[in-house]
C-alpha positions in Angstrom: -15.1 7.1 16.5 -17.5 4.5 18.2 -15.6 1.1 19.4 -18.4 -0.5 16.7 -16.9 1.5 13.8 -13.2 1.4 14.8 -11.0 0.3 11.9 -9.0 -2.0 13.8 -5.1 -2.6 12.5 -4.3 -6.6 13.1 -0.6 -6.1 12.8 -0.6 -3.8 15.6 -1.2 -4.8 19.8 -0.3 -3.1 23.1 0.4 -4.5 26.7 -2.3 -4.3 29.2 -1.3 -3.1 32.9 2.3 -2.1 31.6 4.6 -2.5 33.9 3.7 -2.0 37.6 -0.1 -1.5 38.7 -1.8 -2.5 42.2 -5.1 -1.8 40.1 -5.8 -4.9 38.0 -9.5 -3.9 36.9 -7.8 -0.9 34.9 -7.3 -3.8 32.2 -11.3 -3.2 31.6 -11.3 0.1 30.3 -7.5 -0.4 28.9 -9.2 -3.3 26.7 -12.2 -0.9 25.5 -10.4 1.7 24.5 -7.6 -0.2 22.8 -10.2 -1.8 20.9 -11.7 1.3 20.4 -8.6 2.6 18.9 -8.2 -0.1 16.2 -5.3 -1.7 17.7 -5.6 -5.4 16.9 -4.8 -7.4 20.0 -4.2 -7.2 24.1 -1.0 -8.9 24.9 -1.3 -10.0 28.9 1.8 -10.4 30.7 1.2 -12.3 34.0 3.3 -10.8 37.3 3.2 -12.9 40.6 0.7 -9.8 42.6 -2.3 -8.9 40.8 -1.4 -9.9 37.0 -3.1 -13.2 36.7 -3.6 -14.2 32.9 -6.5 -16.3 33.4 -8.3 -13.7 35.2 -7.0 -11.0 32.8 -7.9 -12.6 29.8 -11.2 -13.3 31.1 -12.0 -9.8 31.7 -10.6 -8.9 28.2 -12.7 -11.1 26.7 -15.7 -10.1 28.4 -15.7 -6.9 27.3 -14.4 -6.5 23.8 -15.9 -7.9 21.0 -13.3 -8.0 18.1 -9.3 -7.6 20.1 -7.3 -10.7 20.0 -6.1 -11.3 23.5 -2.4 -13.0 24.3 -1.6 -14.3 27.7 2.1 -13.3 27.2 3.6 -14.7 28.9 3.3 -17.4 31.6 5.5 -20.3 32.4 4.3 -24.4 31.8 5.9 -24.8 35.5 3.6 -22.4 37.6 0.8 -24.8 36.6 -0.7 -28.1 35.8 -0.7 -28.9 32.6 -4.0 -29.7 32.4 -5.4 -26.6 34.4 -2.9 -24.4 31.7 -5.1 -26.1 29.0 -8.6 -25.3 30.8 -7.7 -22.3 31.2 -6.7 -21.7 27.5 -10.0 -23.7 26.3 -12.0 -21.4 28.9 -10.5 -17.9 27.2 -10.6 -19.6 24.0 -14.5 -19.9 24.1 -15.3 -16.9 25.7 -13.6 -14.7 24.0 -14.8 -17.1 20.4 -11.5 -18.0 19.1 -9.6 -15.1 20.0 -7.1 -16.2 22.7 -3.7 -17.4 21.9 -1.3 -18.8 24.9 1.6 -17.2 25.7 4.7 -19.3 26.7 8.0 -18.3 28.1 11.3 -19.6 29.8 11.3 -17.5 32.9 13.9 -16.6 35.2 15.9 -19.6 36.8 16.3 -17.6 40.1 13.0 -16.8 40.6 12.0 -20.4 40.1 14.8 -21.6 42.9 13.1 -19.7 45.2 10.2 -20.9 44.3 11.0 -24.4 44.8 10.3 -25.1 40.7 11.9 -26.6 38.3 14.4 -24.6 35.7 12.5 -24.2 32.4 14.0 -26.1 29.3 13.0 -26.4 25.9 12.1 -29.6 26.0 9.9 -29.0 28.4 8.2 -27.0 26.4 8.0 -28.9 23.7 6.9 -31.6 26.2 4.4 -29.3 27.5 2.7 -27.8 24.2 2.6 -31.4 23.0 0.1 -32.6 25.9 -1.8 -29.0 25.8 -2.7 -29.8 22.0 -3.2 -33.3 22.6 -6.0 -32.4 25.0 -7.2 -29.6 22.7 -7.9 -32.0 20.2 -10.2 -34.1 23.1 -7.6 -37.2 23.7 -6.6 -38.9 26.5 -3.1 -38.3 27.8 -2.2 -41.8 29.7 1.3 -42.7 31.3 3.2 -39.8 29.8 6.6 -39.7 30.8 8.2 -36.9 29.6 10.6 -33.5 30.2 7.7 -32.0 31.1 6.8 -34.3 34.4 4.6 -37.6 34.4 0.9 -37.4 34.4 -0.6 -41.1 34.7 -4.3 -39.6 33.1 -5.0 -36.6 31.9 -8.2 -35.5 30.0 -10.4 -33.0 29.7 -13.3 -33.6 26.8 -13.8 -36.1 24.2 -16.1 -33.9 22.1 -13.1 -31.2 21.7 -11.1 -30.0 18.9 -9.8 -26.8 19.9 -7.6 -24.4 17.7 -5.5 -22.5 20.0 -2.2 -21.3 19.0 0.7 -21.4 21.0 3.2 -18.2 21.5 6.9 -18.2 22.3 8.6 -15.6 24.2 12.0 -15.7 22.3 15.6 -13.8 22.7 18.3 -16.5 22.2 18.8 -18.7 19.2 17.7 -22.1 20.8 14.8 -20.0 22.0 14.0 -19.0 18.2 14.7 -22.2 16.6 12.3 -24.2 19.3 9.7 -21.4 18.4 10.1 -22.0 14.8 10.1 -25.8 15.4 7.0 -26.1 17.5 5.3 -22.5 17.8 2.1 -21.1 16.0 3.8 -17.3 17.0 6.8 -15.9 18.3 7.3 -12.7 20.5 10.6 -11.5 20.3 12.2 -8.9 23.0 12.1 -5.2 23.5 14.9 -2.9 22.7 16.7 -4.7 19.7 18.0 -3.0 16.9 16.4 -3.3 13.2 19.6 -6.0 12.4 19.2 -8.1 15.4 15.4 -8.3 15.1 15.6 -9.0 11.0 18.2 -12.0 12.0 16.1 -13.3 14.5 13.3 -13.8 12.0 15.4 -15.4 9.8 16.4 -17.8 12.6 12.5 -18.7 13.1 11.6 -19.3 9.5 15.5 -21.7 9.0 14.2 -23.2 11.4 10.3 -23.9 10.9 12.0 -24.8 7.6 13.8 -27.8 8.4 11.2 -28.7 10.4 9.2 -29.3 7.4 6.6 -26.1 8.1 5.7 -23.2 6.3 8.3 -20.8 7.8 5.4 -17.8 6.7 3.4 -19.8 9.0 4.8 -18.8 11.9 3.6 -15.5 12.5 6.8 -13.1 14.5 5.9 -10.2 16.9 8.5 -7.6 17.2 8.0 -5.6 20.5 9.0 -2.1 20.0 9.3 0.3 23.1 7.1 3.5 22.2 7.6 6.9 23.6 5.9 9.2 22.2 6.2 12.8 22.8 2.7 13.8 24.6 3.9 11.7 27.2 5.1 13.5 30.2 8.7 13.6 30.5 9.0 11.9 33.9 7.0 9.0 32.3 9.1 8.7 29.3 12.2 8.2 31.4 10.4 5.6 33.0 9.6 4.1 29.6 13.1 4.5 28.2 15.6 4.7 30.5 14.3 3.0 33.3 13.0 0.1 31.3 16.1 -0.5 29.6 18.0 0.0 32.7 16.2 -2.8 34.6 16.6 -5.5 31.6 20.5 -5.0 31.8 19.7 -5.4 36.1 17.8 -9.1 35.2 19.4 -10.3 31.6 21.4 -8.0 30.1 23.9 -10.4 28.9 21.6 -11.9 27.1 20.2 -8.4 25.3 23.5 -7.6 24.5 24.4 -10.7 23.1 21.6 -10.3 20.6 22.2 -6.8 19.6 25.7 -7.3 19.2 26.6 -4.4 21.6 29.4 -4.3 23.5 29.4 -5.9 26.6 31.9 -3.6 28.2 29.5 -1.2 28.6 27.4 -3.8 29.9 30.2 -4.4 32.4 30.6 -1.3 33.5 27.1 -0.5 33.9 26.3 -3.2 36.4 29.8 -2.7 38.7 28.6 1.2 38.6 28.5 2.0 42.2 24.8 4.0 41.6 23.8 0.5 40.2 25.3 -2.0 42.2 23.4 0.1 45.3 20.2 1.2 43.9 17.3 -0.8 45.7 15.0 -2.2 43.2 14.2 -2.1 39.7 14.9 1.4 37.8 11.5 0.9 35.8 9.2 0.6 39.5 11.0 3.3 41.7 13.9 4.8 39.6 13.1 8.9 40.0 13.9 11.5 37.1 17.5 12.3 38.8 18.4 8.6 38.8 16.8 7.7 35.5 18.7 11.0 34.2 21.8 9.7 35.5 22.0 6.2 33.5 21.2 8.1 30.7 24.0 10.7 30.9 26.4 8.1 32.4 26.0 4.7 31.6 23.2 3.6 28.8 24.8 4.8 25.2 22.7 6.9 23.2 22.5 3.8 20.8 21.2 1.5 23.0 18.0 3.6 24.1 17.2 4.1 20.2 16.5 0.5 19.8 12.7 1.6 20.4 10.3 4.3 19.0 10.7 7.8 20.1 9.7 11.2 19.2 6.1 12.8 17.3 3.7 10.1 16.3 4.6 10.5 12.7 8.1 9.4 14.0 7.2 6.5 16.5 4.9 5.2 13.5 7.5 5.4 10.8 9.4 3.0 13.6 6.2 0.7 12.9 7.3 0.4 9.3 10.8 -0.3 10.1 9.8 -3.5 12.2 7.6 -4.6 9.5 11.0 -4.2 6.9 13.0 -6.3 8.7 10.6 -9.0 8.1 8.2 -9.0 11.4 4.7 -9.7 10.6 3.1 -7.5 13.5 4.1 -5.1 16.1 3.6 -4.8 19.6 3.9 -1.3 20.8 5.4 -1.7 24.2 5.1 0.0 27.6 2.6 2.4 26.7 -1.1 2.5 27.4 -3.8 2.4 24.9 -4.8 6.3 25.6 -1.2 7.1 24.6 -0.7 4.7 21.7 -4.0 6.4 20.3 -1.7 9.3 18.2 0.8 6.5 17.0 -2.5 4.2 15.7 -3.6 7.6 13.9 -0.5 8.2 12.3 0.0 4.8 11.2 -3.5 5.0 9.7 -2.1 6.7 5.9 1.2 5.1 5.9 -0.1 0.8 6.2 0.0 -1.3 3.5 -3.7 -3.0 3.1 -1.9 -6.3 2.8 -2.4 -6.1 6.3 -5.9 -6.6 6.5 -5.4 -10.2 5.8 -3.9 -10.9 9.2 -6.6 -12.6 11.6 -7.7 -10.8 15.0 -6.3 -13.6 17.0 -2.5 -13.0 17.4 -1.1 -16.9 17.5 -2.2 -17.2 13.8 -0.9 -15.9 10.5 -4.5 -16.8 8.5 
């Protein structure tokens, strides 16, 4: 199938560059052949090395023609507001409408040693305010605000930009600001079908009583997917190590959400292997130490929060996501070239409902 007569599938997306690369132009032929494929859209999740998202997007948008592109995510602190909002107008226009911006929270340790501020959400609610108030070509003067003060702030009379606005979202004042305020949401990797079909209802109550259309919002699950052609050394990686690091960075805050029990959690991060091991599992974990977590300390119920298995199976996992009431899926940690047999065996088993969903992955129509 030629990339000018793939059917392309707007409810599904894929990560460029997952996970660790030191070769950012691999995003090039990642975005051909993704679009190639039929997956819908590129999500772009920016790293402090080579992971820029202005520069990724760019390149996304240069050479695809139809795949949505999400920077997701980046963080309102890492840069003037108003170069955030030329950079969003820039991918917006070159890639002719479809580039939505990708917000998230962050991690408060990185940002002490940064020297930056901790991330609230009134921040960024302070923050997406001024970005659409300069999309829609007025002046921002005097603002004093959570988000900093700016005496002037302008970029272009003449514009009236429609750029949605994603939230990366895990914890409910996370998902209640997203449903307040936020075109999209993106919710985490590795939840289970319950947590994730609770946290959609937390994102529609809340776009609710905030006077929206809660179907408005449009809510990404992100669903790890293994599927079997992989090598096994890389699906340990995938899995295991993945999994592995989150509980390293946050896993309070995954468990909290899954309802699992944080005992394990407990245990897990006062494991001598763990409290010793030198760096994240998912970057240098080999297959005896990623073996290891999953014989020892990650339960076999944890790891199936995610799609595993024959292509038939990981895309059945597509459906499930769907059933609990996400709008579109993004199928995590794997490259386009080996999402391509989970695309095909999605093909027969999509509603055509779903054709209604827009390229661009911020709006729901």
């Amino acid at each position: 199938m030629s990339p000018g007569t793939a059917v392309q599938y707007p409810e599904l997306a894929g990560y460029g560059l997952a996970g660790h690369t030191d070769s950012p132009r691999d995003v090039v032929a990642e975005a051909r052949l993704a679009e190639e494929i039929g997956l819908g859209s590129l999500f772009l999740s920016e790293r402090f090395n080579v992971k820029d998202a202005g520069v990724m997007a760019g390149a996304v948008a240069g050479v695809t023609e139809r795949l949505g592109i999400a920077t997701a995510a980046t963080n309102h602190v890492t840069r003037h507001p108003l170069v955030t909002a030329t950079m969003a107008t820039t991918a917006h226009r070159m890639s002719q409408g479809r580039y939505a911006l990708g917000l998230g929270r962050g991690f408060d340790v990185l940002f002490d040693l940064m020297g930056l501020p901790r991330i609230t959400g009134a921040q960024m609610e302070d923050a997406i305010g001024i970005y659409r108030r300069l999309w829609r070509g007025e002046s921002v003067v005097g603002h004093e605000g959570p988000a900093g003060s700016y005496p002037y702030l302008h970029q272009d009379s003449t514009f009236d930009e429609r750029i949605p606005v994603l939230m990366m979202a895990i914890g409910d004042r996370s998902l209640e600001l997203a449903g307040r305020v936020a075109d999209g949401v993106v919710l985490h990797t590795f939840l289970t079908d319950e947590a994730l079909a609770r946290m959609v209802r937390v994102v529609r109550d809340s776009a609710e009583r905030a006077g929206r259309d809660p179907a408005s919002v449009r809510v990404w699950s992100v669903l790890a997917t293994i599927e079997d052609s992989i090598d096994e050394q890389a699906r340990l990686r995938k899995l295991v190590g993945r999994l592995a690091t989150y509980l390293q960075g946050y896993g309070a805050v995954l468990v909290r959400a899954n309802g699992w029990d944080p005992e394990v959690l407990r245990r897990f991060r006062e494991d001598p292997f763990v409290t010793g091991y030198a760096g994240a599992f998912d970057a240098v974990g080999t297959p005896d130490d990623l073996q290891q977590l999953a014989d020892r300390l990650l339960p076999a119920e944890w790891l199936a929060a995610s799609a595993t298995g024959s292509a038939q199976q990981c895309a059945a996992r597509i459906q499930d996501q769907l059933d609990a009431g996400a709008d579109s899926v993004v199928l995590h940690g794997a490259t386009p070239t080996e999402l391509r047999p989970v695309v095909e065996a999605w093909a027969p088993l999509r509603a055509a409902g779903l054709d209604a969903l827009p390229a661009n992955p911020g709006w729901m129509s």
